[in-house]
N, C-alpha and C positions, 0 to 999 in steps of 0.2 A: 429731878432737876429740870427747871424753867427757864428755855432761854428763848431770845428774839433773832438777835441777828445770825443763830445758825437752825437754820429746821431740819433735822436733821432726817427727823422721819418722810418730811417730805423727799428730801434726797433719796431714800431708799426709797419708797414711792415709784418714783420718776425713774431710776436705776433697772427694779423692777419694772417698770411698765416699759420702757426700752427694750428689756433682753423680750419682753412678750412681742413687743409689733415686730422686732426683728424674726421671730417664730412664725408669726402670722405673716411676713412679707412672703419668709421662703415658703409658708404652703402655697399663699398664694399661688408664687411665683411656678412652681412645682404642679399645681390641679393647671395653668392656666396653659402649662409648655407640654402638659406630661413627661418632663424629666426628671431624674432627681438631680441630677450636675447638668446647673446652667452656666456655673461658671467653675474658674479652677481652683477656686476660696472651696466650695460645697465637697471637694474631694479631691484630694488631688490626684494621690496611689489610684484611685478608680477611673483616672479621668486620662490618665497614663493610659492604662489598661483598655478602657476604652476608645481611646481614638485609636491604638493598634488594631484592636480587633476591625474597628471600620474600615481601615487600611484593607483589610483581610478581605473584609466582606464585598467592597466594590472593586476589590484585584478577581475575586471568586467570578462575581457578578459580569465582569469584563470576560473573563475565559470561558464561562458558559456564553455570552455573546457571541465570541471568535469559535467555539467550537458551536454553535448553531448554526453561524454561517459558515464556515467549511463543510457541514453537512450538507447543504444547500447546497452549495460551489458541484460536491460531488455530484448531490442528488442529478443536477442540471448537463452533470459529463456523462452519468450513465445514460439521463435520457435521449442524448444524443449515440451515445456507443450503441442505443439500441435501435436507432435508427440507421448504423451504421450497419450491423446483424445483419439486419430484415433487410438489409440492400445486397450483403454479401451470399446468401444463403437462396436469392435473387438468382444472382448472377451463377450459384452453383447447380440450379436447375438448369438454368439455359447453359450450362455447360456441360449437362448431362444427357442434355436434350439435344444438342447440336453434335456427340457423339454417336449418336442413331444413322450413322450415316447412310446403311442398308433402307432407309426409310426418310430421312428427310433430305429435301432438296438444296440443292448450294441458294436458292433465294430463300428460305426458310435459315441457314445458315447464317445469310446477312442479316436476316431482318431480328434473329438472335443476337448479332454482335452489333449491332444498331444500339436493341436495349442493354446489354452488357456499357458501350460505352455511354451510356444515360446514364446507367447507374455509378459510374466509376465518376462520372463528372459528377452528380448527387454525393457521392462520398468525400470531393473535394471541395466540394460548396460545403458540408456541414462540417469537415476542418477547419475550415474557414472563417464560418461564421459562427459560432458557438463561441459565444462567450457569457461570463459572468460579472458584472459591472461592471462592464466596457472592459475585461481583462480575458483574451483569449484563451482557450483551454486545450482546444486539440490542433492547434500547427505548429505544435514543437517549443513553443514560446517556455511552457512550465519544463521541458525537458532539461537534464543535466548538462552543459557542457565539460570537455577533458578535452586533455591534450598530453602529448609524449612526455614520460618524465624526465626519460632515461634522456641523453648528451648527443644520443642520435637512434632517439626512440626505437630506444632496445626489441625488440620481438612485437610491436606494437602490428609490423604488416601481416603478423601469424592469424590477426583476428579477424573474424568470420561479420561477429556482432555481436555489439556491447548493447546491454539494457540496465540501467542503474534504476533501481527502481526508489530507494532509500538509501542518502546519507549523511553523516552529522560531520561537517566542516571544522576546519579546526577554527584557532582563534587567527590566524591568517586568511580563511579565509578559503582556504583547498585540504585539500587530503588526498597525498600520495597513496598509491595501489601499487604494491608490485608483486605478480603472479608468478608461482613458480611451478614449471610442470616437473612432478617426478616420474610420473609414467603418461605416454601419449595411449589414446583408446585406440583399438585395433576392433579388426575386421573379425567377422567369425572363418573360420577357413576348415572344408571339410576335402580332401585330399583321394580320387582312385588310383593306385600306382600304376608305374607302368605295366608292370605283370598280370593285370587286370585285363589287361588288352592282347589280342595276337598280332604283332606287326601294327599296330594301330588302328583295330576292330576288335570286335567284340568275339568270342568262342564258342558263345550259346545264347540265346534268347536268355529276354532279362526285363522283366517289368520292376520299377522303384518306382519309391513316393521320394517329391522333394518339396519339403516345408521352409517357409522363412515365414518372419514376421506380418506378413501382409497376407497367406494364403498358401496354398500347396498344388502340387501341380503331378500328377501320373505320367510316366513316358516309360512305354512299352517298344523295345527292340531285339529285332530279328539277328542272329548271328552273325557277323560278318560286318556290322553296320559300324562305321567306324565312329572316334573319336572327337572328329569334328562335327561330324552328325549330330551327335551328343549335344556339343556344345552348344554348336546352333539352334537347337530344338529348348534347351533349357533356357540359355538368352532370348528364345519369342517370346518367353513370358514373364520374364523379369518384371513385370507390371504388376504379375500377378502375386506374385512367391516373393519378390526384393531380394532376390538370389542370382549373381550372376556365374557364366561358366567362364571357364579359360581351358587350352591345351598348353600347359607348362612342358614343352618334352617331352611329350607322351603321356603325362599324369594329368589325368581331370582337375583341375580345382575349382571349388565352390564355393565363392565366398558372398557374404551377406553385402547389400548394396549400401547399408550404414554402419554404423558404430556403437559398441556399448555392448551392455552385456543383456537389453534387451532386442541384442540383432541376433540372430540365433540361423542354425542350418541345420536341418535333419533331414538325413536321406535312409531311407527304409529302403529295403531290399524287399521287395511281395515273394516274387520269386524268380529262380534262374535255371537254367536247364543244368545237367548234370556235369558240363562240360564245362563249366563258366565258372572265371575267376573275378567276376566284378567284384562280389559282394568279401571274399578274403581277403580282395587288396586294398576294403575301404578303412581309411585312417580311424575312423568312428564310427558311430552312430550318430552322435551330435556332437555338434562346436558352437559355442559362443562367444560371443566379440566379451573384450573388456570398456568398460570406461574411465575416463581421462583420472588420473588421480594429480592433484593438484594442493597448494594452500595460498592463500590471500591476503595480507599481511598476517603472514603467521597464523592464522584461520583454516583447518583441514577445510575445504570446498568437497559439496556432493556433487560427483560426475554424473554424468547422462549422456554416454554417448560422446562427443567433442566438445560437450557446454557443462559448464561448471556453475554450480550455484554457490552463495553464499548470504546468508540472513543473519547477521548479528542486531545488536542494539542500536549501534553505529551506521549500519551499512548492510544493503540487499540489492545483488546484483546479480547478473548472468551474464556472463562468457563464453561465447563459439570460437573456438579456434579451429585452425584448418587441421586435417588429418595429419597424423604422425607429427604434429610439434611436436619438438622438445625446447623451444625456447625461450626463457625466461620474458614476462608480457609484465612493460610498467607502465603506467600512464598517470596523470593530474586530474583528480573533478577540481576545477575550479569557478567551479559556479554554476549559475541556474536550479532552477528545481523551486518547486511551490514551498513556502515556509508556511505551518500555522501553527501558532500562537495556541499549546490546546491546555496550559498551565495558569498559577497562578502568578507565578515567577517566570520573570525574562532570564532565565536561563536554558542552555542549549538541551537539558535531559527533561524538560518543559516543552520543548518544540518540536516539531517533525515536518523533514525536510524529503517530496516526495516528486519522483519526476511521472513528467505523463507526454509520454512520447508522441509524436508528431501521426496523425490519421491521414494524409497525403497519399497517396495511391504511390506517388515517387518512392514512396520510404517506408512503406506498410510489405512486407513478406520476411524474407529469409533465406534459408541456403539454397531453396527452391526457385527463388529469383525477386521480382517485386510484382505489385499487384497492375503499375502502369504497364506491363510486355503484355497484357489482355486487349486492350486498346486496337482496335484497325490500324493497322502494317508494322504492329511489331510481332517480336518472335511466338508468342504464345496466344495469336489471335485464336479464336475457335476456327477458322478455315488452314490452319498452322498446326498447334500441337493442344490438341482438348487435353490429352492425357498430361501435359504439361501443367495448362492453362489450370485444371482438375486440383494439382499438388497444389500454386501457388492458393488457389482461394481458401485450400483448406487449413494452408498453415496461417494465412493470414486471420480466416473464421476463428482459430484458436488462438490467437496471439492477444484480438479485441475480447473473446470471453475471457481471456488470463487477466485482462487490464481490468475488465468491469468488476472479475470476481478479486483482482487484488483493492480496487477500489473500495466496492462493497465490504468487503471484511474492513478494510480501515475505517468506513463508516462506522460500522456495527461493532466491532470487538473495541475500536480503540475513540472512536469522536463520542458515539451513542453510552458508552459503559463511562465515556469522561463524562458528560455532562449527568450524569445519575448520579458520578462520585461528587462532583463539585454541585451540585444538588443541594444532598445532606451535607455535605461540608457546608455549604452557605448557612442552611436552618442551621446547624450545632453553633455556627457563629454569631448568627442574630440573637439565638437564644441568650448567648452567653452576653454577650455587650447588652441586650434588653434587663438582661440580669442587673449589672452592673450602675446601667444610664438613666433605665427608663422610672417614674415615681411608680410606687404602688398606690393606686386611688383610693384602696380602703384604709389603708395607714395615713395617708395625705390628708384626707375629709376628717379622719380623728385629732389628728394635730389642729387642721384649722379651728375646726367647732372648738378645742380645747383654747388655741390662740385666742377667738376673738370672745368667750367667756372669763378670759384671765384680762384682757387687755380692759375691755367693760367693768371687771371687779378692781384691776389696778387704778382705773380712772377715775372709779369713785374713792376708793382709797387716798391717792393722790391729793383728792378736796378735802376730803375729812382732814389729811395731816398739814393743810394751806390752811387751815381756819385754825390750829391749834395756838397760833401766835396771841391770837384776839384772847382770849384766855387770861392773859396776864392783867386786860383790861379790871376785870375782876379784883385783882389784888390792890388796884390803884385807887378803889371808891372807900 
């Protein structure tokens, strides 16, 4: 059949050579973006799919950011904590050197506490100044604050010293603590009765050992020598042993100068003459103290002595309390403490919220005192009490390696092992959306070459079936 006014092959032609440049645009389009969805016509279910995963991928890319830089932040506190060491461990030689007193002079003494307070002001200069963009790190600024829970802050005066090191706030904004002591720690206590004694001396000569935690000490005595004798003789060295004496009524007692159950008293009997009843009337051999048994919101806590630990998910803290509480201890964090960000979600089991206590000489020691009583004219100068002065640096020395090594671990076990996991998690998610988004160029190059040889054969086609009209001209001669 011959007709004019509809060509029909040309319509398919044209029909066909449409659907081809539409083929040829998207490769085009496809080699020129390297995508395969440039828009949400080319796919939609994939294009869903892909912008989520994007989502993913620059929340991942963000929290490896944030935990890079809290690695940093840290890196930047320990290099100060260790400048803080090497100041403290400083100051522990010139306090051990200013103990020589059979040997060194009272102007050798000053010119030790000269550099002792060099150092203690260096220690408050780099509290001070140590920050990390423009955000201080050690004057107490990232520390926890709290406050009494309790209606007239229940047992809160029992405390010695709070260190919050870790904790997760609620959606308010604080998180009640209320501590319960079920047993307070006790002393170790080693007992000679009084039948030990004649009239309140000894019956026979009598050499013992007495051990405490810190060292042990001999004391050898002649018959007769009494009780207080004793006493006095064991008490010169409490420095040494951490063992003190007492005359209870005529019974010796011995008890450990701390608490816990690594405070410990062992008294050994070498030997005694045939007539002596020391060693029969002694309560033991060994006593040891117990430690505080406690729990923290419904948390058993491990005691040590008067301080209680607790490490959960939520919350990592330390508690001194004074000897023989038994008072129930509540108090508030409501605030403070460094937050980062080490997830890919802004949610709280994503985040970790950590204090870092103030480096201040005012506010740096412990049960042993502070590290400012070092300082010329106060109580623990080196021309005052070395032995004193001695305890405060060493607790303070372990208080900064406890901060650097809890720092360090949260670098390493928790920032460094994040950013390894969100690592791989980032590739497995590029991988996947590249999946999805990205064109394949060897599939792409085959479709074009295929478009623009169809588009070339529809366009000659196209003419061949525009000249078929002319044909009829034929019939007309």
């Amino acid at each position: 059949m011959t007709r004019i006014n509809t060509n029909v092959s040309s319509l398919i032609a044209q029909q066909t050579l449409r659907k081809t440049g539409t083929e040829l645009h998207t490769a085009l389009s496809r080699l020129s973006t390297g995508m395969r969805i440039n828009s949400g016509k080319d796919d939609p279910a994939g294009l869903i799919a892909s912008e989520n995963l994007r989502r993913d991928i620059v929340s991942a890319r963000g929290a490896i950011a944030n935990s890079e830089r809290a690695g940093q932040m840290i890196a930047t506190a320990d290099s100060a904590l260790g400048q803080v060491s090497n100041l403290l461990n400083d100051i522990r030689g010139l306090v051990v050197e200013a103990s020589n007193r059979g040997v060194i002079s009272p102007e050798q003494v000053a010119a030790n506490q000269l550099q002792v307070d060099s150092s203690l002001e260096a220690i408050d200069r780099i509290a001070q100044t140590t920050t990390f963009q423009g955000r201080p790190l050690l004057n107490g600024v990232l520390d926890f604050q709290y406050t009494a829970a309790g209606a007239n802050g229940t047992g809160l005066d029992t405390v010695v010293e709070l260190r919050i090191h870790k904790a997760t706030l609620g959606a308010t904004g604080a998180v009640d603590i209320e501590t319960i002591i079920n047993n307070p720690a006790t002393q170790a206590l080693l007992t000679v009765g009084v039948n030990g004694f004649n009239n309140g001396a000894l019956n026979d000569d009598v050499v013992f050992k007495v051990s405490g935690r810190d060292g042990s000490e001999v004391f050898t005595f002649q018959a007769g020598a009494s009780l207080d004798d004793i006493v006095a003789a064991v008490n010169l060295v409490t420095d040494v042993t951490a063992v003190t004496a007492t005359n209870n009524n005529g019974t010796l007692e011995l008890n450990t100068a701390d608490y816990g159950t690594r405070a410990f008293v062992d008294l050994e009997v070498i030997t005694e003459g045939s007539a002596g009843t020391f060693a029969n009337n002694t309560s033991a051999r060994r006593a040891t103290g117990t430690d505080v048994d406690a729990t923290v919101n419904g948390i058993q806590a491990r005691g040590d002595g008067n301080t209680l630990y607790v490490n959960s998910s939520n919350l990592n803290l330390e508690l001194t309390v004074e000897a023989n509480t038994t008072n129930a201890v509540e108090f508030q964090i409501n605030g403070g403490g460094a937050i980062f960000q080490l997830g890919p979600s802004v949610v709280s089991n994503q985040q970790i919220r950590i204090g870092v206590q103030s480096l201040n000489t005012g506010q740096m020691g412990g049960r042993t005192g502070r590290l400012y009583e070092l300082r010329s004219g106060n109580p623990r100068e080196l021309s005052a009490d070395v032995t004193g002065a001695a305890k405060i640096v060493d607790e303070v020395i372990y208080k900064v390696a406890q901060l650097r090594g809890r720092l360090g671990a949260l670098q390493r076990a928790t920032i460094d092992a994040n950013i390894e996991s969100l690592s791989e998690l980032l590739t497995n998610l590029t991988e996947a959306e590249s999946s999805i988004r990205d064109a394949d160029f060897a599939a792409e190059t085959a479709a074009l070459t295929r478009a623009q040889v169809l588009t070339q054969s529809g366009t000659a086609v196209l003419g061949i079936a525009n000249q078929s009209p002319q044909n009829v001209l034929s019939l007309l001669q």
